[in-house]
GULONU-970889 format. One line per 4 residues: their letters; for each residue x negated, y, z negated of C-alpha. Coordinates in nm, 3 decimals, decimal comma. Example, Ala and Ser with C-alpha at 12.3 -4.5 7.8 and 13.67 -1.06 7.14 Angstrom:
as) -1,230 -0,450 -0,780 | -1,367 -0,106 -0,714
//
This chain:
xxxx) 0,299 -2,639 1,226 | -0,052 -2,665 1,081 | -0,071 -2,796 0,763 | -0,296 -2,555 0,670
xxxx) -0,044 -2,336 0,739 | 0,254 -2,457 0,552 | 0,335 -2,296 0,178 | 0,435 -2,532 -0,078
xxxx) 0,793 -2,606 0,005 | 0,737 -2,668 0,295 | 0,432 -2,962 0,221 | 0,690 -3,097 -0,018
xxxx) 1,000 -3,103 0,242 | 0,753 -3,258 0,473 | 0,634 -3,507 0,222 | 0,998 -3,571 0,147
xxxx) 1,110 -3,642 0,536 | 0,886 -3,896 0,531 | 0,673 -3,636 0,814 | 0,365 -3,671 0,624
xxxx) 0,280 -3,854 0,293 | 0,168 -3,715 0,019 | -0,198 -3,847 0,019 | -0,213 -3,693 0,403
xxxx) -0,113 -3,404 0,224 | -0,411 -3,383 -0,038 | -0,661 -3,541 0,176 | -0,601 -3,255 0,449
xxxx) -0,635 -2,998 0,130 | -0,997 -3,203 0,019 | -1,120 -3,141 0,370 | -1,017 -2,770 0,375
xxxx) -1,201 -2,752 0,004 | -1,468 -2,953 0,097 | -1,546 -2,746 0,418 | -1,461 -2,369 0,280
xxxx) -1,586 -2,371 -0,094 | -1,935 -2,351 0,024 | -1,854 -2,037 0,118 | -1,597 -1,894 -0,090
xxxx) -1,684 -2,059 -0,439 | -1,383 -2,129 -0,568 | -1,383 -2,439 -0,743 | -1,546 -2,540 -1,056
xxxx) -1,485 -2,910 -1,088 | -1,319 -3,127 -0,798 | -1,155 -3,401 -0,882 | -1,046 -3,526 -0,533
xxxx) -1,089 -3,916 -0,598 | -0,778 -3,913 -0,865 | -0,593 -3,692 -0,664 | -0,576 -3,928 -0,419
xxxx) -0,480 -4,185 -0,682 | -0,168 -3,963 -0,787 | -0,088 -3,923 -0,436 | -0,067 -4,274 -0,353
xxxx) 0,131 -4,331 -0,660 | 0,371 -3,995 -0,559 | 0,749 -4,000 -0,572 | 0,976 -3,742 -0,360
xxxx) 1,218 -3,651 -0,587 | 0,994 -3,383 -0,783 | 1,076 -3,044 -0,646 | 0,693 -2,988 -0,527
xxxx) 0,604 -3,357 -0,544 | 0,318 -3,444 -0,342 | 0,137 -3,019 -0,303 | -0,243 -3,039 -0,356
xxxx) -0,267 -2,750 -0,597 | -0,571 -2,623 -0,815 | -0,571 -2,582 -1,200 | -0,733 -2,264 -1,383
xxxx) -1,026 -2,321 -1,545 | -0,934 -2,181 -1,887 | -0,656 -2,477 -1,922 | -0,732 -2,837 -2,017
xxxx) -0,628 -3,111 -1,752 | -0,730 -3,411 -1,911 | -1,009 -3,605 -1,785 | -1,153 -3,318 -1,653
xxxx) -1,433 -3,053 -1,852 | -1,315 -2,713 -1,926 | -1,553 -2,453 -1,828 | -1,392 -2,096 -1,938
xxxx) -1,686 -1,953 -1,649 | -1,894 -1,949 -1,963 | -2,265 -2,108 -1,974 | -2,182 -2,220 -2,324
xxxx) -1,969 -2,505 -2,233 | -2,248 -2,649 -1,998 | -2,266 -2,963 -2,227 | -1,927 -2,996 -2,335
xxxx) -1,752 -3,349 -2,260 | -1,392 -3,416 -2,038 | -1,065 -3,300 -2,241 | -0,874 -3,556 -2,402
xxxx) -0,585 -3,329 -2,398 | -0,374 -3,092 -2,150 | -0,168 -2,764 -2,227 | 0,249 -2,899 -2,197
xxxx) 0,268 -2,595 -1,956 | 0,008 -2,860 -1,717 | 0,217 -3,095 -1,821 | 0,528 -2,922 -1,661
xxxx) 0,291 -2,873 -1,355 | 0,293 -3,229 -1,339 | 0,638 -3,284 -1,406 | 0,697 -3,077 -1,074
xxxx) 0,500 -3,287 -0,831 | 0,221 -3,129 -0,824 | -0,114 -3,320 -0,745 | -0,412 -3,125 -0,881
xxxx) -0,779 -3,173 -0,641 | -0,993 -2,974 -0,921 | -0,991 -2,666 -1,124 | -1,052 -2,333 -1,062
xxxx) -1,296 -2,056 -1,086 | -1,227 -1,811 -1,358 | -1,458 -1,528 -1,530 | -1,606 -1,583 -1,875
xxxx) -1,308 -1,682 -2,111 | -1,101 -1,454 -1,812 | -1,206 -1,128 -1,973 | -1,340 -0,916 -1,655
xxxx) -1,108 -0,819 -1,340 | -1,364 -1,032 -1,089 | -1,466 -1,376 -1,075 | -1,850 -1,375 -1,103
xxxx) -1,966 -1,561 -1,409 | -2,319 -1,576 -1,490 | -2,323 -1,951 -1,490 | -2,156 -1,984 -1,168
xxxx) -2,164 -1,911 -0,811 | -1,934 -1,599 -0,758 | -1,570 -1,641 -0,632 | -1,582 -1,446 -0,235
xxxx) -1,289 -1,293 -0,102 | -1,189 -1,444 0,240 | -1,109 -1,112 0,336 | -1,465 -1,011 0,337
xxxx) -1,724 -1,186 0,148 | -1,884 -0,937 -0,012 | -1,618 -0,821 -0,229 | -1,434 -0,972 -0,532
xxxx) -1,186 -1,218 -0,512 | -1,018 -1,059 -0,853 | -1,020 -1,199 -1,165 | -0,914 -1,379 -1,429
xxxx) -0,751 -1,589 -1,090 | -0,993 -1,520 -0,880 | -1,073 -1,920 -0,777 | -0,716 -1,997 -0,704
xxxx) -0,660 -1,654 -0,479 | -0,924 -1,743 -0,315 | -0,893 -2,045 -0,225 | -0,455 -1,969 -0,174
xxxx) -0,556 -1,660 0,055 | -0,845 -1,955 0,251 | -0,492 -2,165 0,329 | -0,704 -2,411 0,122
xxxx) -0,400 -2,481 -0,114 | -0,053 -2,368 -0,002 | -0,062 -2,214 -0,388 | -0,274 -2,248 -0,666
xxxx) -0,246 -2,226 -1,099 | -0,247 -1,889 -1,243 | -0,200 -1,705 -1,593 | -0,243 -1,294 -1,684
xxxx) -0,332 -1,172 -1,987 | -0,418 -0,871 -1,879 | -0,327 -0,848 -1,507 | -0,513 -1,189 -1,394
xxxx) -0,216 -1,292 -1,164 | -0,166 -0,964 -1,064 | -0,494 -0,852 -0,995 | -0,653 -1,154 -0,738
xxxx) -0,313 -1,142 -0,581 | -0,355 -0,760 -0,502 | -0,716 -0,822 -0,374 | -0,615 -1,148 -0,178
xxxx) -0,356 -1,052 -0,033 | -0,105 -1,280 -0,196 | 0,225 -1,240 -0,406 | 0,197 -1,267 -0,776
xxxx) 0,443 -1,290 -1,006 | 0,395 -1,208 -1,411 | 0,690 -1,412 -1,615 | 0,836 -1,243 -1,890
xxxx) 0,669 -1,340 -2,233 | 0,817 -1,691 -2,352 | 0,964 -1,732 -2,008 | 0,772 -2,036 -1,892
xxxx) 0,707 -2,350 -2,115 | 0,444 -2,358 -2,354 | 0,243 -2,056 -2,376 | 0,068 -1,963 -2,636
xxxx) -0,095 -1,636 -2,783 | -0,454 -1,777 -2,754 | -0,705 -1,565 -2,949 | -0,518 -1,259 -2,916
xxxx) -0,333 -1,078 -3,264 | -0,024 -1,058 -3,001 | 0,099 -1,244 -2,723 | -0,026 -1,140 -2,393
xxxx) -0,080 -1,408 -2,152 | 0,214 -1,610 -1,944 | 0,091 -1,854 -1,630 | 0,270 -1,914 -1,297
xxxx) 0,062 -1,900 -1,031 | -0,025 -1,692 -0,668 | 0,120 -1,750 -0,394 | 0,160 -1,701 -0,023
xxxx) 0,524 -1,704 -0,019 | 0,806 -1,591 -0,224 | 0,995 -1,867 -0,209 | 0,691 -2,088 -0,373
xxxx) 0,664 -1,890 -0,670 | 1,076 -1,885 -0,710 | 1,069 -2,220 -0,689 | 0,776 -2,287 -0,923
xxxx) 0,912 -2,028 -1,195 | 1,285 -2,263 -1,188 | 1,056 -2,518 -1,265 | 0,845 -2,438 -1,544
xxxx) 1,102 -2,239 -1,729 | 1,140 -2,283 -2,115 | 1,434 -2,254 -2,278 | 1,297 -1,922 -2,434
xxxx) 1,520 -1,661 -2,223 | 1,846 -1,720 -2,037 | 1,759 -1,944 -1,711 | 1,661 -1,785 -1,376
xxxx) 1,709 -2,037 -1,223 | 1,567 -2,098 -0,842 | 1,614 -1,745 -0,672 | 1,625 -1,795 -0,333
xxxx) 1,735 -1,508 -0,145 | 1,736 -1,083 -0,106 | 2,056 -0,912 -0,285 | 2,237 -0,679 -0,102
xxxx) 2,235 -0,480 -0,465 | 2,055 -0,136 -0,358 | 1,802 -0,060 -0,615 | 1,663 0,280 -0,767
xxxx) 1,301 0,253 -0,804 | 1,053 0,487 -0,994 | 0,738 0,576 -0,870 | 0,413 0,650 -1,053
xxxx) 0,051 0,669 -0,885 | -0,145 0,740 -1,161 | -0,279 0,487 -1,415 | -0,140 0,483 -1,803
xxxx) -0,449 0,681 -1,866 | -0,405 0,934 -1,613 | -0,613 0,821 -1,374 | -0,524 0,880 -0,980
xxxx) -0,635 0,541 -0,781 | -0,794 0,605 -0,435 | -0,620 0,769 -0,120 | -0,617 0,470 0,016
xxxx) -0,419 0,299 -0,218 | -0,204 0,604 -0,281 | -0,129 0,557 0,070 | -0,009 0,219 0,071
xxxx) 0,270 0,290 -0,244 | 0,377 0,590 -0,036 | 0,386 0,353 0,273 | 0,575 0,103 0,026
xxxx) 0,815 0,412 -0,061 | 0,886 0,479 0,291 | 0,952 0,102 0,389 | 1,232 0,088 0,073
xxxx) 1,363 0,407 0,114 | 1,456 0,237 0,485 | 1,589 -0,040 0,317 | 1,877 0,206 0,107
xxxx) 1,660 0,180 -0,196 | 1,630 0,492 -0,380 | 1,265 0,685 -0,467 | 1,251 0,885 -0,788
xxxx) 0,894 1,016 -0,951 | 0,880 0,857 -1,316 | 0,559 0,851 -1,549 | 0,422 0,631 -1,765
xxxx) 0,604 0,658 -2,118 | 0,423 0,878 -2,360 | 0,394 0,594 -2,623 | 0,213 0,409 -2,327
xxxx) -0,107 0,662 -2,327 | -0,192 0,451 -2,679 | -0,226 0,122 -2,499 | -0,565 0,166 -2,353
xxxx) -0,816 0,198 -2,682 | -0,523 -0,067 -2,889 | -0,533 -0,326 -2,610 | -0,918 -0,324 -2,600
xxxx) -0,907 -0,352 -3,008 | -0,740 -0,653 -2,943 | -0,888 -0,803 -2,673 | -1,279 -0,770 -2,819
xxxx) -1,126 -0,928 -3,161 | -1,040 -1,219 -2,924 | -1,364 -1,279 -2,787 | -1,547 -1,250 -3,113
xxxx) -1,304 -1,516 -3,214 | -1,376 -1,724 -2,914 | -1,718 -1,684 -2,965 | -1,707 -1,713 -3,315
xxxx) -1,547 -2,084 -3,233 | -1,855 -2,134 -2,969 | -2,082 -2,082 -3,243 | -1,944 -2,320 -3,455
xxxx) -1,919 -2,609 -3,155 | -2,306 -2,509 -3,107 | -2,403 -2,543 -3,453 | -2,579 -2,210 -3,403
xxxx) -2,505 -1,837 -3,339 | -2,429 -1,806 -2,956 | -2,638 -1,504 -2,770 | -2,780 -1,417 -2,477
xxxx) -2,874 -1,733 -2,341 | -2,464 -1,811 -2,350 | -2,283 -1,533 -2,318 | -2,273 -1,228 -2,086
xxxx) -2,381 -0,884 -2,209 | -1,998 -0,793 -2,173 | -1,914 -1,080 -2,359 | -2,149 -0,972 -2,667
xxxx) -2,043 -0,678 -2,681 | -1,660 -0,713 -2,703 | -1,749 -0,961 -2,970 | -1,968 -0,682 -3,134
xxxx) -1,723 -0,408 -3,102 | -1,447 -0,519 -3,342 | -1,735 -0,566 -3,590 | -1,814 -0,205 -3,567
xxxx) -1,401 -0,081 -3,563 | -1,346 0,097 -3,873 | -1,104 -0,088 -4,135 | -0,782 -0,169 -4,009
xxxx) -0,844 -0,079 -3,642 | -0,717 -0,464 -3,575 | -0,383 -0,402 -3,755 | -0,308 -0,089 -3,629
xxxx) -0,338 -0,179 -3,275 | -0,132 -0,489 -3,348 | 0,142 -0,313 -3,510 | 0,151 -0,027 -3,211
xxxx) 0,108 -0,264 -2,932 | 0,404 -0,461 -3,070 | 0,647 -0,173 -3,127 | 0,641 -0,069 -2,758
xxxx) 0,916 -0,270 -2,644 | 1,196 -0,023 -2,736 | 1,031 0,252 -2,508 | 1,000 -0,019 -2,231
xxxx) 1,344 -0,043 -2,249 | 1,438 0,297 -2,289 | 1,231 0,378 -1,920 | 1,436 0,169 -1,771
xxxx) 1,781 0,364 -1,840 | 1,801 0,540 -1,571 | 1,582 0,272 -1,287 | 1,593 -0,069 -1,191
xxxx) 1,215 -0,093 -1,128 | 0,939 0,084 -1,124 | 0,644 0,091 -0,843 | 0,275 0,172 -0,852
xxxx) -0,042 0,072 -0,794 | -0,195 -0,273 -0,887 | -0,559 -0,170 -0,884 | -0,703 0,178 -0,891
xxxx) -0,908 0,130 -0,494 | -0,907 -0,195 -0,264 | -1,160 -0,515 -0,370 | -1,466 -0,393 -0,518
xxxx) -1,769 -0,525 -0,407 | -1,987 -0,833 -0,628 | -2,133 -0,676 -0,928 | -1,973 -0,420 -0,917
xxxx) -1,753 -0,454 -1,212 | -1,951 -0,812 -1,325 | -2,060 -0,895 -1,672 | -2,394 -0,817 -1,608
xxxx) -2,354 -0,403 -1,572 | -2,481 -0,195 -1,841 | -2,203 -0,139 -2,067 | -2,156 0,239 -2,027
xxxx) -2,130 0,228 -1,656 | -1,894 -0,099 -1,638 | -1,659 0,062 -1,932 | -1,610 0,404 -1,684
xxxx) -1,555 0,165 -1,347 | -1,326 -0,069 -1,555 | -1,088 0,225 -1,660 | -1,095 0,368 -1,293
xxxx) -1,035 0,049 -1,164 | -0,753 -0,147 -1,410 | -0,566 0,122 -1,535 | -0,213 0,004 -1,459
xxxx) -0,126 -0,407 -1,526 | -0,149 -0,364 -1,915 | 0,178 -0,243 -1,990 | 0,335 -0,516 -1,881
xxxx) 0,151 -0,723 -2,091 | 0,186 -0,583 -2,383 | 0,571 -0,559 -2,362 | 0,619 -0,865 -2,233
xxxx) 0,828 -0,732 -1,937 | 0,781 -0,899 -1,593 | 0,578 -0,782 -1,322 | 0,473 -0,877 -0,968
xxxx) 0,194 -0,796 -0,713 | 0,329 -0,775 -0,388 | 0,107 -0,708 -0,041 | 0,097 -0,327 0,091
xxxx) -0,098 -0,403 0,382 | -0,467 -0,382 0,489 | -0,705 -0,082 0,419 | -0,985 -0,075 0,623
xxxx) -0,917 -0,462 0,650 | -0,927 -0,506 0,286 | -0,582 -0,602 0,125 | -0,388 -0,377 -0,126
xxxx) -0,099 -0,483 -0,338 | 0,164 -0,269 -0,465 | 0,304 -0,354 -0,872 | 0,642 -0,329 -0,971
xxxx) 0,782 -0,379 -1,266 | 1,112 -0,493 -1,446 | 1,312 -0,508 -1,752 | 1,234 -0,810 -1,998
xxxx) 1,361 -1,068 -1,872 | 1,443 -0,954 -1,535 | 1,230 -1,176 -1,323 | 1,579 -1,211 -1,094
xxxx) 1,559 -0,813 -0,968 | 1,190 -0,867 -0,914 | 1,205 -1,201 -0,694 | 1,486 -1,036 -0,463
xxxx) 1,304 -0,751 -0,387 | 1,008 -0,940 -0,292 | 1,217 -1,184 -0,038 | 1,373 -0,827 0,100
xxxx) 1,035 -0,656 0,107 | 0,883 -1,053 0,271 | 1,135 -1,012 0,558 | 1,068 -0,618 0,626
xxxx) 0,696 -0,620 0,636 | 0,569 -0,976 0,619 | 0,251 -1,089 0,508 | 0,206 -1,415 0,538
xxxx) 0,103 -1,359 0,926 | -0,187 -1,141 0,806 | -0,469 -1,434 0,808 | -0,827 -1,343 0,612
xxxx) -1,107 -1,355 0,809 | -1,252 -1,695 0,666 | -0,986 -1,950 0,607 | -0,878 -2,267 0,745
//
């Protein structure tokens, strides 16, 4: 088989055989970088010299030892400078420091050959910073890769890395994996080592990673787990479990995504309801409809904190000349919330749990839409578009990942198929905790209608 070809597992079995080494490995992964990122734009800082260091230094007893991989650019790898896709940090020096969850990364075998792309501090569904070149799709260059992961699904879908680094806060594994074509799992909050709530008034972000297989994200997740949650452990198969699944097409706000993508969930349906799975209609729960205006609350009083941090790094007030107009005015918006708007948000986001829970009663899962249409194209939903008009495509567009976020509760992108040669994932989410229901679906749903044979158009 073509290296290029081979997901994660199955570089490290090779590596481990004694078939290849692991520096063959990571060179091979350099080349592919070296020849496709000129056209896709999906890394931000290479750092292929001490990869091949590591790799010459590799064991084989790591589960992944020896898989080139990428790192996000909104995580410190020391050595290395930590962009956020932000202009600000043009001067900043190399980080002394790494997150422990890169550390665990590490600990697995994994040989980093640079960081990737990301949107300004990961805020925007499309990876198209100002201060960068933008992150193509391989699927067709003129549309977005997805964002906040947009760099490492592009470069995963490109068959440059057999996976790549990951984290959503909002939808930002989800998302790129939907628009890429790739499978994307969402831990449950406190699942994997070492997160952290960031700037945010309540947890939202976990990091795993996207992948072309199932079976590299099982194994990753087993690998990475804190001791947070009861252990998952390394799922590696379907169950024979029949599941009922609820169904909802529109968004948490009530908006309906595009035919096409209503097409693919019903498509989905129609493949598990062939499988003995059973289809029920379900909506969104009614304390849901509050999440849209609360999780925006909290998400501009992070940015005016990370800006408000920028500043003081600067030694000046940051503005134009650093930050994207959608940047500013997140940062500006909490200013102008009336008294309390911070708290109240907090304190609703963080009571939705219970009706989380309650939905799932009566259904092991639920399905719907990851995006509201297929990959938009560049600038279409960039940093850059007058606020008005980028607020109105943004809730037509991301209306559905949230939830999942905000409860904590595991979710996972998995491929629907092609519309008009553009991919479409399909979401479904769990129970807290239940990352185990989610991961045997998606190896029942990999063997029915696989994906991994569906190749973008530039890749290597």
């Amino acid at each position: 088989m073509n290296l290029a070809d081979r997901d994660a597992l199955g570089t490290a079995a090779a590596v481990k055989s004694g078939e290849i080494t692991a520096l063959e490995a990571v060179d091979a992964a350099i080349a592919r970088a070296e020849a496709l990122d000129p056209k896709l734009g999906f890394m931000v800082t290479p750092d292929y010299e001490r990869a091949r260091d590591l790799a010459k230094r590799a064991g084989s007893d790591a589960p992944l030892a020896g898989v080139p991989f990428l790192i996000k650019d909104l995580d410190d790898y020391r050595g290395l400078p930590t962009r956020m896709g932000s202009r600000h940090t043009a001067g900043f020096g190399v980080a002394d420091q790494q997150t422990r969850f890169v550390d665990a990364l590490l600990a697995a075998g994994l040989i980093p050959i640079g960081k990737s792309s990301t949107p300004e501090h990961g805020f925007l569904p499309t990876t198209e910073p100002t201060g960068f070149a933008p992150t193509r799709n391989p699927w067709d260059t003129s549309r977005s890769s997805g964002g906040s992961s947009g760099g490492a699904a592009s470069a995963t879908a490109a068959h440059v890395v057999p996976f790549a680094h990951a984290s959503d806060g909002g939808g930002s594994i989800r998302i790129p994996a939907s628009c890429c074509g790739l499978f994307g799992l969402k831990p449950s909050r406190g699942r994997t080592a070492a997160t952290t709530p960031g700037p945010f008034s309540i947890d939202l972000s976990v990091q795993l990673c996207v992948s072309r297989s199932v079976r590299d994200s099982a194994a990753l997740l087993a690998a990475v787990e804190g001791d947070g949650l009861p252990k998952v452990g390394n799922v590696t198969a379907p169950h024979t479990r029949r599941l009922r699944i609820g169904m909802v097409l529109p968004g948490v706000g009530g908006r309906d995504p595009d035919p096409s993508v209503a097409a693919k969930i019903e498509g989905m349906a129609e493949i598990l309801r062939g499988l003995g799975h059973t289809i029920v209609e379900t909506r969104w729960p009614e304390a849901f409809r509050a999440i849209g205006e609360h999780f925006l609350t909290i998400w501009s009083s992070g940015a005016a904190k990370l800006l408000g941090e920028a500043s003081a790094k600067l030694g000046r007030a940051v503005g134009p000349e650093d930050y994207e107009p959608f940047s500013l005015a997140m940062a500006a918006a909490i200013k102008d919330a009336p008294p309390g708007a911070l708290e109240a948000a907090t304190a609703t986001l963080s009571n939705l749990g219970g009706a989380h829970e309650a939905w799932f009663a009566d259904q092991d899962l639920v399905m719907s839409p990851v995006l509201g249409s297929p990959p938009v194209p560049l600038g279409f939903v960039a940093g850059t578009v007058a606020i008005p008009e980028l607020s109105d495509r943004l809730n037509a567009y991301v209306g559905w990942t949230q939830p999942f976020n905000v409860t904590g509760a595991p979710a996972m992108s998995v491929p629907g198929g092609l519309a008009d040669g553009l991919p479409v994932g399909v979401q479904f989410g769990a129970k807290y905790g239940d990352e185990r229901t989610l991961l045997e679906l998606a190896y029942e749903l990999e063997e029915a209608a696989p994906w991994a044979q569906l190749r973008p158009p530039v890749s290597a």
